[in-house]
LOKOL-268421 format. One record per residue (C-alpha): residue number from 1; residue in one letter; y, x, z. Coordinates in Angstrom, 3 decimals, always signed. Example, Ala and Ser with C-alpha at 12.3 -4.5 7.8 and 13.67 -1.06 7.14 Angstrom:
// LOKOL-268421
 pos code    north     east       up
   1    A   -4.500  +12.300   +7.800
   2    S   -1.060  +13.670   +7.140
//
This chain:
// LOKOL-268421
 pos code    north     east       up
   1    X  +13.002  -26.218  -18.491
   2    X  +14.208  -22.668  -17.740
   3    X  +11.886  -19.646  -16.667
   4    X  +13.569  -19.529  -13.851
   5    X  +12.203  -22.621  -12.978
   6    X   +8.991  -21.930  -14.242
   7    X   +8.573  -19.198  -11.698
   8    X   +9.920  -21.041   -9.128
   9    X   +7.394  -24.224   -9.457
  10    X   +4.822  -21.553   -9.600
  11    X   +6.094  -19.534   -6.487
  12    X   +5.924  -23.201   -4.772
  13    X   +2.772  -24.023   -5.924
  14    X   +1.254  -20.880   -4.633
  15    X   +2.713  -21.457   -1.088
  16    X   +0.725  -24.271   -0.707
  17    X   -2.432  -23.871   -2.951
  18    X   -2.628  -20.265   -3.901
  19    X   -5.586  -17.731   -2.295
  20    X   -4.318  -15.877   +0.762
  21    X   -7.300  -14.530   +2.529
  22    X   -8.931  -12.247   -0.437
  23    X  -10.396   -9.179   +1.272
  24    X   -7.791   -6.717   -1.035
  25    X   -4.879   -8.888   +0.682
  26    X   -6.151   -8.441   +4.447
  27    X   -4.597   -4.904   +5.545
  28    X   -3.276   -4.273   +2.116
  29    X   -2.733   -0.663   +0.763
  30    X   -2.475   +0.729   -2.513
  31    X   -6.343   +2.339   -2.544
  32    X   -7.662   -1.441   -1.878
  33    X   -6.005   -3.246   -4.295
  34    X   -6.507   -0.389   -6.422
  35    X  -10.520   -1.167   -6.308
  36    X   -9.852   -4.426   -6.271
  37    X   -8.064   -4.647  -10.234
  38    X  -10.445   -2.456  -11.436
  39    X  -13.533   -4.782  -10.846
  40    X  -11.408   -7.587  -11.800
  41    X  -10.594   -6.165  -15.174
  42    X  -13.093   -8.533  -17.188
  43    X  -14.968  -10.011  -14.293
  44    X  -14.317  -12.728  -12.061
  45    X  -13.478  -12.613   -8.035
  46    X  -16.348  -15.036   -7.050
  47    X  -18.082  -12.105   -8.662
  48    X  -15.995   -9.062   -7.158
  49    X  -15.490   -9.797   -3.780
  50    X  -18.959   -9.171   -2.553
  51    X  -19.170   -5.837   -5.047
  52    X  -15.582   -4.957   -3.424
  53    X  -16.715   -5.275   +0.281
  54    X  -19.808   -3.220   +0.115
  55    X  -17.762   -0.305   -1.903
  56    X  -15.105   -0.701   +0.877
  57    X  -18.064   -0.295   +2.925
  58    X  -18.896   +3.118   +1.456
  59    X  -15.855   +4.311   +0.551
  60    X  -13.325   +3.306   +2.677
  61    X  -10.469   +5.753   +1.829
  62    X   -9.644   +7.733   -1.249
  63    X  -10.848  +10.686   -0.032
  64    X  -14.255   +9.139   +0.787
  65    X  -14.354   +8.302   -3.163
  66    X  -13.030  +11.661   -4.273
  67    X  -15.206  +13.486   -2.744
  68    X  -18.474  +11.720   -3.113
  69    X  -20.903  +12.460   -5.857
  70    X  -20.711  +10.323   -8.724
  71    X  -24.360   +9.139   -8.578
  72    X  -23.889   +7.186   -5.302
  73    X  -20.549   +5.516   -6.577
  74    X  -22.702   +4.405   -9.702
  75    X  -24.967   +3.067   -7.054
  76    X  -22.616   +1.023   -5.651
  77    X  -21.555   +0.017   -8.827
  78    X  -24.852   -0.823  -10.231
  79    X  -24.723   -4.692  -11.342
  80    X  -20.896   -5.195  -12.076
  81    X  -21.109   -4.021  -15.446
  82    X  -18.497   -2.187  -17.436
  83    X  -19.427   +1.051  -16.058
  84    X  -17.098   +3.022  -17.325
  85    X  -14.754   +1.604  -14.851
  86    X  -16.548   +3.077  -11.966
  87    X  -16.454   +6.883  -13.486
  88    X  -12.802   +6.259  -14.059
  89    X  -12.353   +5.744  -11.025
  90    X  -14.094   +8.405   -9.317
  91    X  -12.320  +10.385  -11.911
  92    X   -8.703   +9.270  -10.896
  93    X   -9.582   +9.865   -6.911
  94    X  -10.050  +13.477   -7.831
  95    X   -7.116  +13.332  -10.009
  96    X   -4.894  +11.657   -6.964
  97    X   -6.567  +14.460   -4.178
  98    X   -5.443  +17.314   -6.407
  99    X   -2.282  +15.836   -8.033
 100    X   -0.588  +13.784   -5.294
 101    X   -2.057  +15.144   -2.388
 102    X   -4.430  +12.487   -1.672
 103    X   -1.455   +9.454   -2.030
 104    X   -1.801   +6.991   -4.426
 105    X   +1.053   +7.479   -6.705
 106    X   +4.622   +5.148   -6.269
 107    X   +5.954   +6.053   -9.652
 108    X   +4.683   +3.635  -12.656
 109    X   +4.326   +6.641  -15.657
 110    X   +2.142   +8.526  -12.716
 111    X   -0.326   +5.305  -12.138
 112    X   -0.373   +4.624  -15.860
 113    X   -1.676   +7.944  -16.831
 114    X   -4.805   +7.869  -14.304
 115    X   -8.175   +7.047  -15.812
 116    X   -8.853   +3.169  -16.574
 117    X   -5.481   +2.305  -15.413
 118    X   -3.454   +0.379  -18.400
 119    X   -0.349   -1.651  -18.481
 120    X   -1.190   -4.527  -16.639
 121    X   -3.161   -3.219  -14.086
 122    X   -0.599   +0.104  -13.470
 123    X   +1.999   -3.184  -12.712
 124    X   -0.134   -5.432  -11.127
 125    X   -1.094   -2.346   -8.401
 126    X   +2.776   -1.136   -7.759
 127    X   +3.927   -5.054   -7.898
 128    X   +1.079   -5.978   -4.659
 129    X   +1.717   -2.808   -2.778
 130    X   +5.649   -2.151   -3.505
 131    X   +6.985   -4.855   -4.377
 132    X   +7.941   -3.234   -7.506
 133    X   +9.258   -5.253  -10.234
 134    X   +6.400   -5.080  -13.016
 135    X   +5.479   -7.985  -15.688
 136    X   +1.357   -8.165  -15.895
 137    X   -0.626   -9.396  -18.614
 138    X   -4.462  -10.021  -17.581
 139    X   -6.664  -12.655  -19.440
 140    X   -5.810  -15.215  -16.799
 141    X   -2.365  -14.796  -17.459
 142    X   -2.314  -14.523  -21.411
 143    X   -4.084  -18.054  -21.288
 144    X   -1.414  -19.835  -18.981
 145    X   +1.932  -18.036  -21.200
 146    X   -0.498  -19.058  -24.330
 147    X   -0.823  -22.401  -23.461
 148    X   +2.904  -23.104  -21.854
 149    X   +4.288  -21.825  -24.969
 150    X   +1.568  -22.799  -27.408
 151    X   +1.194  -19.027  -28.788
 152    X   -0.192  -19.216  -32.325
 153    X   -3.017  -16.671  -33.127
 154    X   -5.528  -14.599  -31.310
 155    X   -4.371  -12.733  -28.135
 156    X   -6.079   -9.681  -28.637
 157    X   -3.385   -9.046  -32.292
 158    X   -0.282   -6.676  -31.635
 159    X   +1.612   -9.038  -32.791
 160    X   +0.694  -11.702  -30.111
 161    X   +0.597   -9.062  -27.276
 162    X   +4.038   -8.167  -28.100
 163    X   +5.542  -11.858  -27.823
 164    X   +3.009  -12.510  -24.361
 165    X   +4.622   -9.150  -22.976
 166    X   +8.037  -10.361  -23.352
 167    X   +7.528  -13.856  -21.832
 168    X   +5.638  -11.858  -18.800
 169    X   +8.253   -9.209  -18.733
 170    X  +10.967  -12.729  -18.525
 171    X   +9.335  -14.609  -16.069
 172    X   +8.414  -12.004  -13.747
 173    X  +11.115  -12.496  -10.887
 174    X  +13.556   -9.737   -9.221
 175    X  +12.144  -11.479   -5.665
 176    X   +8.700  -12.113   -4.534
 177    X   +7.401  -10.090   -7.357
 178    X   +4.183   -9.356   -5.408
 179    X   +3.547  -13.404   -4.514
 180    X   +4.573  -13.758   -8.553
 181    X   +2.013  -11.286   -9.642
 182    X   -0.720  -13.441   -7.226
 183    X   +0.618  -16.911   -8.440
 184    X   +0.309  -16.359  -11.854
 185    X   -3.129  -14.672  -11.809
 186    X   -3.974  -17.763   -9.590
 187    X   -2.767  -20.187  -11.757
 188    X   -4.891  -19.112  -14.390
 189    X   -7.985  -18.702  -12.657
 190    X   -7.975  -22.015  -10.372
 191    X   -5.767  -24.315  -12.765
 192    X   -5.712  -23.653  -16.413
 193    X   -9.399  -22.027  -16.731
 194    X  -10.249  -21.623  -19.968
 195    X  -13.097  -24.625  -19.689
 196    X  -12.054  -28.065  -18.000
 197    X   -8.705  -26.858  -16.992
 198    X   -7.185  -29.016  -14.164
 199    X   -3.573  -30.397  -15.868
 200    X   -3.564  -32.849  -13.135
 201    X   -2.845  -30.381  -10.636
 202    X   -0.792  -27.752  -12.748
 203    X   +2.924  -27.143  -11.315
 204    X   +4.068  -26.590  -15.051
 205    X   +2.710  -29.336  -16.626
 206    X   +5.863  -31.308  -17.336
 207    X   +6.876  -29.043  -20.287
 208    X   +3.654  -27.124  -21.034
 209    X   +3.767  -27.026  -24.456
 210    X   +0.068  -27.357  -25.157
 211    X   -0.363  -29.993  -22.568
 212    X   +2.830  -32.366  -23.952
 213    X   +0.927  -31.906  -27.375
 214    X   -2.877  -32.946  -26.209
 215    X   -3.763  -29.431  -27.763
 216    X   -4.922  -27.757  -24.615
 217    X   -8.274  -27.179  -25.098
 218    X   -6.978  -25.085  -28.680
 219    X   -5.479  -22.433  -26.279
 220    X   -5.329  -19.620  -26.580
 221    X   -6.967  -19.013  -30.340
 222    X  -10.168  -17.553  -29.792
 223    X  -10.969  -14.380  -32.044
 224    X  -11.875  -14.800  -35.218
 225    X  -15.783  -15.784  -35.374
 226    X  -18.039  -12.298  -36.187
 227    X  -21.846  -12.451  -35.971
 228    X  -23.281  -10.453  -33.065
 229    X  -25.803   -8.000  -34.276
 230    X  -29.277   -8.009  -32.838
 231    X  -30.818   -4.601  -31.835
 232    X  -34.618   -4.368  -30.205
 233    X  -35.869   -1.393  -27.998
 234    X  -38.665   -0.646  -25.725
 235    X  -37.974   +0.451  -22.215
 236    X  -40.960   +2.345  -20.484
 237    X  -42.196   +2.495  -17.483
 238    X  -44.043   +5.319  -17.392
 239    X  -45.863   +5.849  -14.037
 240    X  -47.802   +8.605  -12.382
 241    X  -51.349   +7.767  -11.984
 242    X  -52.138  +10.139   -9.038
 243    X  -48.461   +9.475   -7.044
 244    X  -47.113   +6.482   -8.229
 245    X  -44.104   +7.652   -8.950
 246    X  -41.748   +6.692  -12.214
 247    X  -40.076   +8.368  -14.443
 248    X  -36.488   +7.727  -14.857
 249    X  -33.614   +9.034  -16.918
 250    X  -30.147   +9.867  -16.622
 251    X  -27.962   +8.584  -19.607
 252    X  -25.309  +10.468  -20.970
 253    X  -21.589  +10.020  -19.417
 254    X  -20.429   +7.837  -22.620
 255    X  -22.008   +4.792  -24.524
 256    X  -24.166   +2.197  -22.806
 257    X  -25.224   +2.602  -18.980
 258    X  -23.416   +5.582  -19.191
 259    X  -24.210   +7.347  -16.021
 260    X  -26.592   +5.225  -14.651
 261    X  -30.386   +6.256  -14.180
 262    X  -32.631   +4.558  -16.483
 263    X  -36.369   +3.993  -18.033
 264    X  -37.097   +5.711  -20.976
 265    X  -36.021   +4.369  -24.560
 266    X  -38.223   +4.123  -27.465
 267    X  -37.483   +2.507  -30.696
 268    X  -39.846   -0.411  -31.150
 269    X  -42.148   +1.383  -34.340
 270    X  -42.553   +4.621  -32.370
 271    X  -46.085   +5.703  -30.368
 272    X  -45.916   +5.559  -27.169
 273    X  -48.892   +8.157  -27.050
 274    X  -46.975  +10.336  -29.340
 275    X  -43.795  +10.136  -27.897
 276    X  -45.241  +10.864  -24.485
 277    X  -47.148  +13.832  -25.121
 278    X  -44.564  +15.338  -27.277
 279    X  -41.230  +14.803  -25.301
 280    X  -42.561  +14.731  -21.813
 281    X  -46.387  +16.329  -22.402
 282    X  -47.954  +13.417  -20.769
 283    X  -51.689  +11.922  -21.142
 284    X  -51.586   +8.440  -21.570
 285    X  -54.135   +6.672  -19.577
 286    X  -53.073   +2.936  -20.713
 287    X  -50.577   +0.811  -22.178
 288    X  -49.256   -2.804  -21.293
 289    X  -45.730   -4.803  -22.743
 290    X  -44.275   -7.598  -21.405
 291    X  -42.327  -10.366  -22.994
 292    X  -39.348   -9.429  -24.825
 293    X  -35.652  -10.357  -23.017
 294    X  -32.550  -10.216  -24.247
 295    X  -29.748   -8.365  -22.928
 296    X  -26.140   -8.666  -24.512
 297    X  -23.354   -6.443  -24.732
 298    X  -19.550   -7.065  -25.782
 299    X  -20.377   -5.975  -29.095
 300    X  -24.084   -6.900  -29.542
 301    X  -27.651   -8.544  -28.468
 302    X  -30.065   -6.073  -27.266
 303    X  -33.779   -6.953  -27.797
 304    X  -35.618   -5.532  -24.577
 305    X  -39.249   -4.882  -24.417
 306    X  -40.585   -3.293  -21.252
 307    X  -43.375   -1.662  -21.633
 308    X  -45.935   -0.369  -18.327
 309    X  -47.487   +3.291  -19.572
 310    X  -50.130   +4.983  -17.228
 311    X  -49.498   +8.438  -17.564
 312    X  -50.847  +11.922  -15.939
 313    X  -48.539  +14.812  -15.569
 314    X  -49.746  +18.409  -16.736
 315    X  -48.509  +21.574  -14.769
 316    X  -46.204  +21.746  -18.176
 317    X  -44.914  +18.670  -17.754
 318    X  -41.697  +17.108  -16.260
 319    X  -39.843  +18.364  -13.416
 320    X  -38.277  +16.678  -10.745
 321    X  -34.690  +18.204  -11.694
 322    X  -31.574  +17.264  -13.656
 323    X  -31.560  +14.530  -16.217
 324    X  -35.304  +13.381  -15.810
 325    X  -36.829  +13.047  -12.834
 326    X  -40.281  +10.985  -11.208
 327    X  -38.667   +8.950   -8.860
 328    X  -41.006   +6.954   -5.371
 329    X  -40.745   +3.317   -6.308
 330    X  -39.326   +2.808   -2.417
 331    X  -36.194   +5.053   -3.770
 332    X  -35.482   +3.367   -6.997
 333    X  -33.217   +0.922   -5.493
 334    X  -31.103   +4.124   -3.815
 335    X  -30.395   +4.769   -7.893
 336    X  -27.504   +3.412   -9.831
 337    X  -29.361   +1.520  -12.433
 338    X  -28.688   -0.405  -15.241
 339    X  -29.030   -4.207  -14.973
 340    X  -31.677   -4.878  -17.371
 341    X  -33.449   -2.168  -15.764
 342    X  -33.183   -3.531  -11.913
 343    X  -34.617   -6.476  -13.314
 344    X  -37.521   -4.646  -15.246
 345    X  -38.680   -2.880  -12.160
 346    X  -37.966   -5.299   -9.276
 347    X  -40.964   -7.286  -11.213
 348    X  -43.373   -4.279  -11.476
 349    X  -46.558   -5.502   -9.279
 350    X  -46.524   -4.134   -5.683
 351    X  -48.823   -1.434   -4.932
//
């Protein structure tokens, strides 16, 4: 069967089955799709769409998100994960206001060199809005080429990126390219999901490789096995005995939660009387943990103890300025905050 055909039965099969009414489609400009691919990167639209309406809520035009401060889009981010996605792009609005006047760029070289904007996405954006003739290559994409084709080996390889690319790059049509880009990315997250995929109802199943050969469920080749390491931390919640107020953190702008506002961290052997007096010169007044959860990352399990600390404040103690600051427990939830720390504090016992 040609590729001409296979975009075709695809095309068709998205006239009749694929999604239509997703919010980014519904007055569709290049700032809301935009949004919309870079909380889809890694994370699924059941998922997105209600993250995506309340940051079209709060941001409703570039210029909104350019000039806001960086704390309140990490608010509005707070629970999607993958956070470096939201400082990218806050990063590329102010990028696009002082570069391109305020205009989200038409040429592909401009998109691709914003923040957080690769290959795929830099196509997928210009192919929705323009009509531009791009190839994409998300996950949901790389599984239906990998299983149409039966690709041998591991997706994530240059090798097998380079083969996927040119099958995308082939398929992708000189027509329709923006209904292509939606029925492929539909195909793969309706039809051929990577668990109980639904052959039945697949427009390409007549001479899908995979499927002809029973193999299916071996597409694509997962990464080679590694062991996930296990890390353990204690995450305080060190509260003011006379206001009530806790003390949170900023992290840093790279590595884990970067950005977000968070509890305290203190390796699991440390004292917690020590560590308070010294860093923050605190008195503790008393100490309580609760069961240990686990969080996990991409790259590893994180072992999370949370642990309630009474504390009084000196005149030499904290501040309520820059990187630390006591925070009202009514105005925690105003915060971008880590996930695992949401959770931590939306169980602390109502005063």
């Amino acid at each position: 069967m040609s590729e001409q055909n296979f975009t075709a039965r695809v095309l068709d099969w998205y006239d009749c089955h694929g999604r239509h009414d997703l919010p980014w489609q519904q007055r569709r400009n290049a700032y809301r799709v935009w949004i919309a691919e870079i909380m889809l990167q890694q994370t699924q639209v059941g998922t997105v769409v209600p993250y995506y309406r309340r940051f079209m809520q709060t941001f409703p035009t570039l210029s909104k998100l350019a000039s806001a401060p960086l704390d309140r889009v990490m608010a509005c981010w707070a629970g999607l994960g993958y956070y470096s996605r939201a400082r990218n792009l806050h990063k590329a609005a102010s990028i696009i206001k002082q570069r391109h006047g305020g205009r989200f760029p038409r040429v592909f070289d401009e998109v691709l060199a914003l923040p957080g904007i690769g290959r795929s996405t830099a196509g997928a954006i210009l192919a929705q809005v323009h009509d531009q003739r791009h190839p994409i290559l998300d996950g949901n994409v790389k599984r239906v080429l990998c299983r149409y084709h039966a690709i041998d080996g591991w997706p994530g390889t240059t090798a097998v990126q380079k083969k996927l690319w040119q099958l995308a790059e082939h398929n992708t049509p000189s027509e329709r390219v923006a209904d292509y880009t939606q029925a492929i990315m539909d195909l793969g997250a309706t039809l051929c999901t990577r668990a109980n995929p639904q052959c039945g109802q697949c427009p390409v199943q007549a001479d899908c490789a995979a499927f002809v050969a029973a193999k299916v469920d071996l597409y694509p080749q997962p990464r080679p096995r590694k062991t996930m390491p296990v890390k353990a931390t204690r995450l305080l919640v060190l509260t003011d005995a006379d206001s009530g107020h806790i003390l949170l953190e900023k992290r840093p702008p790279s590595g884990i939660w970067g950005g977000l506002w968070s509890l305290p961290e203190l390796d699991t052997a440390a004292s917690v009387e020590s560590e308070c007096r010294q860093r923050w010169g605190l008195r503790v007044l008393g100490v309580s943990e609760s069961p240990q959860f686990r969080h996990t990352f991409s790259h590893y399990h994180l072992d999370i103890t949370p642990c309630q600390v009474q504390v009084r404040c000196s005149h030499h103690g904290v501040h309520e300025q820059g990187q630390t600051q006591w925070c009202p427990t009514d105005e925690v939830g105003n915060r971008g905050l880590a996930a695992p720390v949401a959770r931590i504090l939306a169980h602390l016992p109502k005063t």
